[in-house]
LOMIVEX-762479 format. One record per residue (C-alpha): x, z, y. Coordinates in nm, 3 decimals, decimal comma, always signed. Each point is the difference from the previous one (the first is absolute). Layout:
<kolmis>
<kolmi><X>X</X><Z>Z</Z><Y>Y</Y></kolmi>
...
</kolmis>
This chain:
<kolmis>
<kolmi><X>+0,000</X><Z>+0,000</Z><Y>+0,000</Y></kolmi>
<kolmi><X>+0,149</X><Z>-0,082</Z><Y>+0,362</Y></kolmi>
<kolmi><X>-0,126</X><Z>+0,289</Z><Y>+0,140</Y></kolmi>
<kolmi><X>+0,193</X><Z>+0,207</Z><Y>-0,235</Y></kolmi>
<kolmi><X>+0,308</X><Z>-0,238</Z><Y>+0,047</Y></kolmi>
<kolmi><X>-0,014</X><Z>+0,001</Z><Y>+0,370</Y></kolmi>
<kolmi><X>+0,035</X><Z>+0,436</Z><Y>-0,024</Y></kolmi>
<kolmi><X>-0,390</X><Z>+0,016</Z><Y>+0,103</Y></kolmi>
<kolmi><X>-0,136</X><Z>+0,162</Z><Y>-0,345</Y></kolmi>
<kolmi><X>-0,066</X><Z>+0,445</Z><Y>+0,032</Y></kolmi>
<kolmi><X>-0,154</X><Z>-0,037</Z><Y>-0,355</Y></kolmi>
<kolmi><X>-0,117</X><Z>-0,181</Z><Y>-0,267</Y></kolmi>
<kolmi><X>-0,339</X><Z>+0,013</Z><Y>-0,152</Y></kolmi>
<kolmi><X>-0,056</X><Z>-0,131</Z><Y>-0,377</Y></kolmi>
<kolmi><X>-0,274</X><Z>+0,041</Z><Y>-0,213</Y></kolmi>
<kolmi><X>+0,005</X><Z>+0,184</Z><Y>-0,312</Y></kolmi>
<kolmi><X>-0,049</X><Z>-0,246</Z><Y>-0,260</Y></kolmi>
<kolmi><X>+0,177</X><Z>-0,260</Z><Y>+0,142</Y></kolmi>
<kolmi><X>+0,280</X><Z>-0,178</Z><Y>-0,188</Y></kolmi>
<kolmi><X>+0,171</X><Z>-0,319</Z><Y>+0,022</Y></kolmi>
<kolmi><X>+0,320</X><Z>-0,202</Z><Y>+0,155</Y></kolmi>
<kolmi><X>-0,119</X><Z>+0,043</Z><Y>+0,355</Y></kolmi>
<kolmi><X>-0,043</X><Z>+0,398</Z><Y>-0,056</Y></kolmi>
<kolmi><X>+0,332</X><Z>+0,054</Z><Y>-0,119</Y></kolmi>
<kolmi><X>+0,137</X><Z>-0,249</Z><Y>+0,302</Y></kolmi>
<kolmi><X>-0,172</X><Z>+0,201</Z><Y>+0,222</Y></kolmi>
<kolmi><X>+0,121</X><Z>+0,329</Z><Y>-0,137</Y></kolmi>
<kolmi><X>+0,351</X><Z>-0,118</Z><Y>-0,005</Y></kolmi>
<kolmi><X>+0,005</X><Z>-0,097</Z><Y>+0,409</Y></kolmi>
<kolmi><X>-0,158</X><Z>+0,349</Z><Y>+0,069</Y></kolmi>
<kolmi><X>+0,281</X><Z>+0,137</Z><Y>-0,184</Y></kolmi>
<kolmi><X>+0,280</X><Z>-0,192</Z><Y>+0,210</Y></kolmi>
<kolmi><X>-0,182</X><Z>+0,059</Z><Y>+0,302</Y></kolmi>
<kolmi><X>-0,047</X><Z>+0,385</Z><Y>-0,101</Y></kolmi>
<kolmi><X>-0,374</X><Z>-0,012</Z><Y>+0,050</Y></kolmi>
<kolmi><X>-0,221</X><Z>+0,204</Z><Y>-0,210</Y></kolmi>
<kolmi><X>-0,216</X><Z>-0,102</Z><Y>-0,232</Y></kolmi>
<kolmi><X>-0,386</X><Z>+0,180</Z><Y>-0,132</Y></kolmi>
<kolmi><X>-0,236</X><Z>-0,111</Z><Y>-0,222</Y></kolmi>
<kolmi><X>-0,378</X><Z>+0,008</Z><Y>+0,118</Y></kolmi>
<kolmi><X>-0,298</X><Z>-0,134</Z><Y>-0,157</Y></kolmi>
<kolmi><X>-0,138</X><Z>-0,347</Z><Y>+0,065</Y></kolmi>
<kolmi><X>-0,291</X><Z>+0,181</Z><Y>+0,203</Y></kolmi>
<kolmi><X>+0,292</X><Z>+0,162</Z><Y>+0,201</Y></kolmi>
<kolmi><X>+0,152</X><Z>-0,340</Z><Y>+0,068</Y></kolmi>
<kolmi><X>-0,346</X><Z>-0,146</Z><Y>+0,078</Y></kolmi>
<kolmi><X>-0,036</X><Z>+0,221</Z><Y>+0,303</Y></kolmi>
<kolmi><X>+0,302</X><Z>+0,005</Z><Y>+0,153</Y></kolmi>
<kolmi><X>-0,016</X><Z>-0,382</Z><Y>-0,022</Y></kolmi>
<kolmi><X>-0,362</X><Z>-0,017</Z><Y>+0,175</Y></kolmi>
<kolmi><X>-0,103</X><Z>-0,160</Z><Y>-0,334</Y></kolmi>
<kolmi><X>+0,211</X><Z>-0,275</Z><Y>+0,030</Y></kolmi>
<kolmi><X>+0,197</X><Z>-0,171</Z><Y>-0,264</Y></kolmi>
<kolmi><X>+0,354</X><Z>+0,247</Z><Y>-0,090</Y></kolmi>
<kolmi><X>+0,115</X><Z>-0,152</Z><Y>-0,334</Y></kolmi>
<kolmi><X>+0,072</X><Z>+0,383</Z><Y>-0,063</Y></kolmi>
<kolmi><X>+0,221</X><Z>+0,036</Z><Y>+0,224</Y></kolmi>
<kolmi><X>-0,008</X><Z>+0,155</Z><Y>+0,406</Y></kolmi>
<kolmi><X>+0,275</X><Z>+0,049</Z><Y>+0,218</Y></kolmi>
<kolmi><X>-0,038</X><Z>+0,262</Z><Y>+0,255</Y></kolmi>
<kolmi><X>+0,226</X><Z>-0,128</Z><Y>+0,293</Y></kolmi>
<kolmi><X>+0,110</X><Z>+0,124</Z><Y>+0,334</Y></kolmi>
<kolmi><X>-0,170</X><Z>-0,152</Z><Y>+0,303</Y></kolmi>
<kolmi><X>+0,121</X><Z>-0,355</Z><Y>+0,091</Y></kolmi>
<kolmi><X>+0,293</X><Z>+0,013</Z><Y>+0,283</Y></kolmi>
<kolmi><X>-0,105</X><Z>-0,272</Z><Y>+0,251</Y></kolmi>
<kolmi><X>+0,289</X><Z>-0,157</Z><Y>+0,204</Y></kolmi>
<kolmi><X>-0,015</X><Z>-0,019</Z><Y>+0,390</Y></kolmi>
<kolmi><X>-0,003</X><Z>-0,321</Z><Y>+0,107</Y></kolmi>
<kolmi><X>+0,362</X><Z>+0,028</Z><Y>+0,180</Y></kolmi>
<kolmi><X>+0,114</X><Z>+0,059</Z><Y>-0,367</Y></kolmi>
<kolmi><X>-0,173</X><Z>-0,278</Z><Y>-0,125</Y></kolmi>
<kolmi><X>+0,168</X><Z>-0,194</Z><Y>+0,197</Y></kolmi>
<kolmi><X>+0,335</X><Z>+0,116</Z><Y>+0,011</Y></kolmi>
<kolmi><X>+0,028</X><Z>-0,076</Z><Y>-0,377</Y></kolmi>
<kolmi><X>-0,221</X><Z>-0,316</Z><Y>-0,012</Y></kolmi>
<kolmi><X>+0,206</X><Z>-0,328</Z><Y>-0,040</Y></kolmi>
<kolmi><X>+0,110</X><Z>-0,249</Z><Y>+0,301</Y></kolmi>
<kolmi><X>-0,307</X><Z>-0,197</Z><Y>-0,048</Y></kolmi>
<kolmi><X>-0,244</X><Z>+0,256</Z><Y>-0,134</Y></kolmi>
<kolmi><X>-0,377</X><Z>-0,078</Z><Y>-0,092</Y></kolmi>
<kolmi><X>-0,213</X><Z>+0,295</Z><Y>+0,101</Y></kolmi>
<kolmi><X>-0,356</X><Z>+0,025</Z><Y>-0,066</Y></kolmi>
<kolmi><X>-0,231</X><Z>+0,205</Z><Y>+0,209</Y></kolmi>
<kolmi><X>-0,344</X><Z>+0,148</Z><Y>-0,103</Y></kolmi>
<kolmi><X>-0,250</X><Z>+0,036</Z><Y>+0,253</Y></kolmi>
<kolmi><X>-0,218</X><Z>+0,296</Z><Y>-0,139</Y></kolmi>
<kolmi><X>-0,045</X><Z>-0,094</Z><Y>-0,347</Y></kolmi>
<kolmi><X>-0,256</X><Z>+0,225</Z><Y>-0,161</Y></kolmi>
<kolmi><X>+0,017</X><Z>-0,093</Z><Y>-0,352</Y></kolmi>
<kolmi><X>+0,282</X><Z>+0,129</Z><Y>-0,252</Y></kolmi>
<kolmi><X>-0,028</X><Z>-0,248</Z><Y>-0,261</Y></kolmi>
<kolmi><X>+0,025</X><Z>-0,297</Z><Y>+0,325</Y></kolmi>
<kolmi><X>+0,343</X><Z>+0,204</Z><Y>+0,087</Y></kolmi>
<kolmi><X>+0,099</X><Z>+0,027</Z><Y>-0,414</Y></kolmi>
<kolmi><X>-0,016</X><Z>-0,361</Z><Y>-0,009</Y></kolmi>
<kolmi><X>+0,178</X><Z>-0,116</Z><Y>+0,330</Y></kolmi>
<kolmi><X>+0,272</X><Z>+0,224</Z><Y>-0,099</Y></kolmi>
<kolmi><X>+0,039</X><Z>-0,117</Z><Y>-0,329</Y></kolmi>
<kolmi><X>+0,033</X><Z>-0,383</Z><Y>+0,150</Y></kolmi>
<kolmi><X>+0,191</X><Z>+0,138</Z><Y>+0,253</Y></kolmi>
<kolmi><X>+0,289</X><Z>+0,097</Z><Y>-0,232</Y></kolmi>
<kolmi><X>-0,035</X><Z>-0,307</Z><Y>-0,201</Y></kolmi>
<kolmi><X>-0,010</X><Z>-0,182</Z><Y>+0,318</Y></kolmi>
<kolmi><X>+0,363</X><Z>+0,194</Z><Y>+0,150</Y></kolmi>
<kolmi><X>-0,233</X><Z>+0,130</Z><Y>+0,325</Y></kolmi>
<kolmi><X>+0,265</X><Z>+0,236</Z><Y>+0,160</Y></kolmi>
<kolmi><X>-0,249</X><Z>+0,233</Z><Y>+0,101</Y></kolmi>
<kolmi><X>-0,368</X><Z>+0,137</Z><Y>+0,064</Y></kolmi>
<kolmi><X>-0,113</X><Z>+0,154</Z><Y>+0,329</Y></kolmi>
<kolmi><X>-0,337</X><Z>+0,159</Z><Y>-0,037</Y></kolmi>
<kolmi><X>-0,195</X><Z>+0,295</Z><Y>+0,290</Y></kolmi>
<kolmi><X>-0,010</X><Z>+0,343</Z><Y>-0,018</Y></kolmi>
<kolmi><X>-0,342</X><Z>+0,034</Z><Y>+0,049</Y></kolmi>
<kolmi><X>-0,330</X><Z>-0,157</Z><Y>-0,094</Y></kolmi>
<kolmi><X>+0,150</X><Z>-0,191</Z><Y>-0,312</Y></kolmi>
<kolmi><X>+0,120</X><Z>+0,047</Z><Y>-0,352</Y></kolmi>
<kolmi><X>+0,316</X><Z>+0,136</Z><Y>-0,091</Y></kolmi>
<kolmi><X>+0,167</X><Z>+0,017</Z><Y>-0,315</Y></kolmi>
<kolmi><X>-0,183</X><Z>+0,182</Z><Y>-0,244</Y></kolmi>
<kolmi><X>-0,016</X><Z>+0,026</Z><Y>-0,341</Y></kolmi>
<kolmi><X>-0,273</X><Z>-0,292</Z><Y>-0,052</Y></kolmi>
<kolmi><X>+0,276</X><Z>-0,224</Z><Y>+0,240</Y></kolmi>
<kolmi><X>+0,269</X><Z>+0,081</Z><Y>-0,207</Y></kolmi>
<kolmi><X>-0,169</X><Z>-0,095</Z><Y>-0,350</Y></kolmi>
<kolmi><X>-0,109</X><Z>-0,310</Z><Y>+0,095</Y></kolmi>
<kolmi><X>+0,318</X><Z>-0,088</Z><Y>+0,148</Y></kolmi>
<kolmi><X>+0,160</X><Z>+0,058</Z><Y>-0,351</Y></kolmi>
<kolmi><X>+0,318</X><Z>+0,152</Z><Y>+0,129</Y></kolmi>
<kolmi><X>+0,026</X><Z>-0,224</Z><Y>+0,314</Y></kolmi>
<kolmi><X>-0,042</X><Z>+0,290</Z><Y>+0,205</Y></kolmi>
<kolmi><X>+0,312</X><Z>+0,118</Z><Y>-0,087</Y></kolmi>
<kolmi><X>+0,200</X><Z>-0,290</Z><Y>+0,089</Y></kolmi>
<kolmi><X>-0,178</X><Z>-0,169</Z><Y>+0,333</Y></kolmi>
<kolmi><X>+0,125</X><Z>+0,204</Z><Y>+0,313</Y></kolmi>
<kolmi><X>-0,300</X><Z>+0,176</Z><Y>+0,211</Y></kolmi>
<kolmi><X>-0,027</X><Z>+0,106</Z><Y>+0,357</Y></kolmi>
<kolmi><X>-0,286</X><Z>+0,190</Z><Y>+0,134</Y></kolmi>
<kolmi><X>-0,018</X><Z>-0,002</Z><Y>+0,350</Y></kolmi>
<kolmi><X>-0,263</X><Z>+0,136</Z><Y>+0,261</Y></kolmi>
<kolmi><X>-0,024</X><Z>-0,270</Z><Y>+0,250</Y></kolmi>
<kolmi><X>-0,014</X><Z>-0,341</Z><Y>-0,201</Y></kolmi>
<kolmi><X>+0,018</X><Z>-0,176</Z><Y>+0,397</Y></kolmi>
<kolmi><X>+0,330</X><Z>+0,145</Z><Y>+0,082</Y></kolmi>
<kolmi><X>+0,111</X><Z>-0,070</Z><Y>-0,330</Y></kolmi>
<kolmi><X>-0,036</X><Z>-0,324</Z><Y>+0,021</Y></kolmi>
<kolmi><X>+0,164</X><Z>+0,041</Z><Y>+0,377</Y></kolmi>
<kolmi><X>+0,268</X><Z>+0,123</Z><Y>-0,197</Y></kolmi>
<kolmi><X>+0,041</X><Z>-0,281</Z><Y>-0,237</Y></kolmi>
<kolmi><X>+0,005</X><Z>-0,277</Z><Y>+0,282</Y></kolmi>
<kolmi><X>+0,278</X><Z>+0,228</Z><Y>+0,173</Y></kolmi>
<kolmi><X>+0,225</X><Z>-0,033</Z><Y>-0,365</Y></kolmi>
<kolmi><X>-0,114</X><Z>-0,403</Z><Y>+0,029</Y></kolmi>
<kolmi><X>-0,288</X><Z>-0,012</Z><Y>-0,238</Y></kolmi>
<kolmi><X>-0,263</X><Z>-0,269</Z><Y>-0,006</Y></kolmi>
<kolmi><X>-0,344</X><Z>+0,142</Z><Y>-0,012</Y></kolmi>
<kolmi><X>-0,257</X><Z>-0,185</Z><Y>-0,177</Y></kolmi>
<kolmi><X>-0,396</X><Z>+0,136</Z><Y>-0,055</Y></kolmi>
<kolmi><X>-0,249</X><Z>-0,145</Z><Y>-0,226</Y></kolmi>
<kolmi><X>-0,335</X><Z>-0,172</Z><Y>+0,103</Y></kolmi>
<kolmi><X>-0,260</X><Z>-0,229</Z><Y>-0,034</Y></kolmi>
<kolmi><X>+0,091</X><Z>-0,223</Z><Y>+0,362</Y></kolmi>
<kolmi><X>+0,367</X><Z>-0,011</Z><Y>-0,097</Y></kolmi>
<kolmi><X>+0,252</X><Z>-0,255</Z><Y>-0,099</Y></kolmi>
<kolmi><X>+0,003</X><Z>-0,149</Z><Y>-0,393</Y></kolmi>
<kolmi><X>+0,245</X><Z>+0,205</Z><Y>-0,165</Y></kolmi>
<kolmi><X>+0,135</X><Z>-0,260</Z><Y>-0,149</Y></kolmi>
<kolmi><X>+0,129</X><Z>-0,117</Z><Y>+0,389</Y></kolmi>
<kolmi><X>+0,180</X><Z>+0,391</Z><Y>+0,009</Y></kolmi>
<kolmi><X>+0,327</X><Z>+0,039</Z><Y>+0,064</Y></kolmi>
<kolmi><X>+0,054</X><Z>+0,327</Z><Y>-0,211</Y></kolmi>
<kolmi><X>+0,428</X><Z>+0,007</Z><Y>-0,005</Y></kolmi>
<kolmi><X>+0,213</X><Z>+0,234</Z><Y>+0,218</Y></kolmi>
<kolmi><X>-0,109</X><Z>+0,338</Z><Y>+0,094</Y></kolmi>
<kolmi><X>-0,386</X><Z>+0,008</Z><Y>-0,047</Y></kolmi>
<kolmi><X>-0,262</X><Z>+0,200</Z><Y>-0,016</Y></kolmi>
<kolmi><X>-0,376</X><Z>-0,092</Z><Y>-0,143</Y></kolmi>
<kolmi><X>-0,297</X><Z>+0,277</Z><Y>+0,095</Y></kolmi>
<kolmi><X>-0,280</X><Z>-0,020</Z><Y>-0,243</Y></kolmi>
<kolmi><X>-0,306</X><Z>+0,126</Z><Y>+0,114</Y></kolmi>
<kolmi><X>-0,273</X><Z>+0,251</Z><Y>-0,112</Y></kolmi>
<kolmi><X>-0,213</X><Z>-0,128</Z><Y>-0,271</Y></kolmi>
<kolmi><X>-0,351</X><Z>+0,004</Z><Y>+0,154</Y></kolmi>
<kolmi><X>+0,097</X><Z>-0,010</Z><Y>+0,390</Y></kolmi>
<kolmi><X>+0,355</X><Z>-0,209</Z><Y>-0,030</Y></kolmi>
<kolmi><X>+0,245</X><Z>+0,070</Z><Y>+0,258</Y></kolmi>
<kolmi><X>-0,029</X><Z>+0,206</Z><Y>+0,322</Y></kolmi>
<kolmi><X>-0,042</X><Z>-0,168</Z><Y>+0,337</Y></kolmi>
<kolmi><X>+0,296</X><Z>+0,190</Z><Y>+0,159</Y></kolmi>
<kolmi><X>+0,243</X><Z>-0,089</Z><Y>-0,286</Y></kolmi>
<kolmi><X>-0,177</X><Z>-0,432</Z><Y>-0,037</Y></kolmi>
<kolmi><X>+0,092</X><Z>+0,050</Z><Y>+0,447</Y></kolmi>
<kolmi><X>+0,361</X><Z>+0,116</Z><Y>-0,125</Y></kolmi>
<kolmi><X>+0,109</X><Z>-0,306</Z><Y>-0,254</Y></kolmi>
<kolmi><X>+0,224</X><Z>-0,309</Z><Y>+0,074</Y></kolmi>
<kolmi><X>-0,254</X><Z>-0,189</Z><Y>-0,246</Y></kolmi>
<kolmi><X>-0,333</X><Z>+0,015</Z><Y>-0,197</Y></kolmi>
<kolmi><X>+0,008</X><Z>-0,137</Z><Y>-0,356</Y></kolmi>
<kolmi><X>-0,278</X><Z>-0,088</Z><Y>-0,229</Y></kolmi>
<kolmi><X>-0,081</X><Z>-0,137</Z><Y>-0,367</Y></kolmi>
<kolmi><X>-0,207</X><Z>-0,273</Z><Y>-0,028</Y></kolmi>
<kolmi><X>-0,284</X><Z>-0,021</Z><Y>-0,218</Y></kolmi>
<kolmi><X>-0,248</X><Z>-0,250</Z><Y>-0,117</Y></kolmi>
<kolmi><X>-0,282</X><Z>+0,220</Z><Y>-0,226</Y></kolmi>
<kolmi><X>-0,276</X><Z>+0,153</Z><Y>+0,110</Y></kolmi>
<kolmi><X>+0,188</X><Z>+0,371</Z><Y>+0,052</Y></kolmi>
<kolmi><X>+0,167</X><Z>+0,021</Z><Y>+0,340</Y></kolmi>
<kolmi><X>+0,237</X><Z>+0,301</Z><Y>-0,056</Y></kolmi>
<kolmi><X>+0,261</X><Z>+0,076</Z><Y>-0,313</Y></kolmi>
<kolmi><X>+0,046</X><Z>+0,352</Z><Y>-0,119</Y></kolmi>
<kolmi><X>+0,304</X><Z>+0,209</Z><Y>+0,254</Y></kolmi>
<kolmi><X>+0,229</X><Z>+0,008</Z><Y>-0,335</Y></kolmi>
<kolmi><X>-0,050</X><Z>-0,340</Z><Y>-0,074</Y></kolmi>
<kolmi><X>+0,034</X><Z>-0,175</Z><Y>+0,353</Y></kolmi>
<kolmi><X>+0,363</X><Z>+0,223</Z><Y>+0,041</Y></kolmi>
<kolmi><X>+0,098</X><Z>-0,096</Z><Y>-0,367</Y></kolmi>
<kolmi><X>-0,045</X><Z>-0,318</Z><Y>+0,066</Y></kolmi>
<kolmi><X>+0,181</X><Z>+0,012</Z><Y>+0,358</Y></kolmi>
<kolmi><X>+0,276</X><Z>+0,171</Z><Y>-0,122</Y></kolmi>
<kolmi><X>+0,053</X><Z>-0,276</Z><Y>-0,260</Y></kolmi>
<kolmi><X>+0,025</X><Z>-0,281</Z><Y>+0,277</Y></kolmi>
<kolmi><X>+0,254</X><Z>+0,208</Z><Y>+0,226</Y></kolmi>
<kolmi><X>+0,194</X><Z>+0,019</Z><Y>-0,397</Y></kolmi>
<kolmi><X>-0,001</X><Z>-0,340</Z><Y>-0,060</Y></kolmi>
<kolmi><X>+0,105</X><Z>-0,087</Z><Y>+0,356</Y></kolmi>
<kolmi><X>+0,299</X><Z>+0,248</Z><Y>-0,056</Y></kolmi>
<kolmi><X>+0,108</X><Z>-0,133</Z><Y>-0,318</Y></kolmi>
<kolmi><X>-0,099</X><Z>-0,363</Z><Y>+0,048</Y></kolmi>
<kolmi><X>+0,214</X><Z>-0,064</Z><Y>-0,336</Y></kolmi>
<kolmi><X>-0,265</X><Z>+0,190</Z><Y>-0,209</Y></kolmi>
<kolmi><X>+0,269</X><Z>+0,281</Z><Y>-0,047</Y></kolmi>
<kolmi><X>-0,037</X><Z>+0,417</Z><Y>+0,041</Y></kolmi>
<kolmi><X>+0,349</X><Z>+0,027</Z><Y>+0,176</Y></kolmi>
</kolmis>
């Protein structure tokens, strides 16, 4: 588990009858990372997990350590990718982005303080260990972060339906892309704060694409204009 890789695991939960390869993997990593292990019943398991799906297994962490944004960018690359998240409400929208956002080599997320979702434990399972890997800044003021980001030479981009074909972006160099809140898109302050408004066309009868799947698919055009020769280096 990355959690327990990345140091983040205060103890391990498995239930009492289970048995298998993965158990014994499992209790092997809490050894090396000296992390106690207890056996509980399934019911036990059942609750702590909200009656979601635990494969036997849950692993009580400590609470997620969100960058500040002049760390994020102090150890961000030359020509770093950024994504910022404009109130996103839903965990499993924020799983998903951050599990194509490490498959995609985005150099970092910036996400509010207030009024949005944060890592939790519903973000982190549905990110499948992503969360552990993708960079995340909280900040409380998402308009002087982005003040910020044009100060270091970023290119701010926001999503929405009057913008440019994405396919006409220019997504290299330092760049940043805000995707908006699912039911009321971006805020009027941040659209007023962009250098340019991107969209996705569409041709059906359904005028809007899921948050996750719009930045999955965005972050997969500023890829492949990074690594024109189809390569992840």
């Amino acid at each position: 588990m990355e959690a327990m890789q990345q140091h983040r695991g205060n103890k391990l939960f498995l239930q009492e009858d289970a048995k298998g390869d993965r158990i014994e993997e499992l209790k092997a990593l809490a050894q090396q990372e000296s992390v106690p292990v207890k056996w509980v019943p399934k019911s036990k398991l059942d609750t702590m997990s909200d009656h979601g799906v635990h494969q036997g297994m849950v692993l009580a962490v400590t609470p997620y350590e969100y960058l500040t944004l002049n760390t994020l960018l102090e150890q961000a690359p030359a020509d770093a990718f950024f994504l910022i998240l404009d109130s996103l409400e839903d965990p499993h929208n924020f799983g998903s982005i951050l599990r194509t956002a490490d498959a995609t080599g985005v150099a970092g997320i910036i996400i509010p303080k207030h009024r949005a979702v944060g890592v939790t434990s519903i973000v982190t399972k549905t990110s499948t260990g992503a969360v552990e890997y993708v960079p995340i800044a909280r900040v409380t003021n998402l308009a002087q972060a982005i003040g910020q980001l044009k100060e270091a030479g970023f290119w701010i981009f926001g999503t929405d339906m009057a913008g440019t074909d994405y396919r006409q972006w220019n997504a290299t160099g330092k760049t940043a892309l805000i995707i908006g809140n699912e039911g009321r898109g971006m805020s009027a302050g941040l659209k007023k704060a962009v250098d340019g408004l991107i969209t996705i066309p569409m041709v059906g009868h359904v005028q809007s694409l899921n948050a996750s799947v719009a930045a999955g698919l965005l972050m997969y055009e500023a890829f492949r204009q990074r690594h024109p020769g189809g390569g992840g280096q």
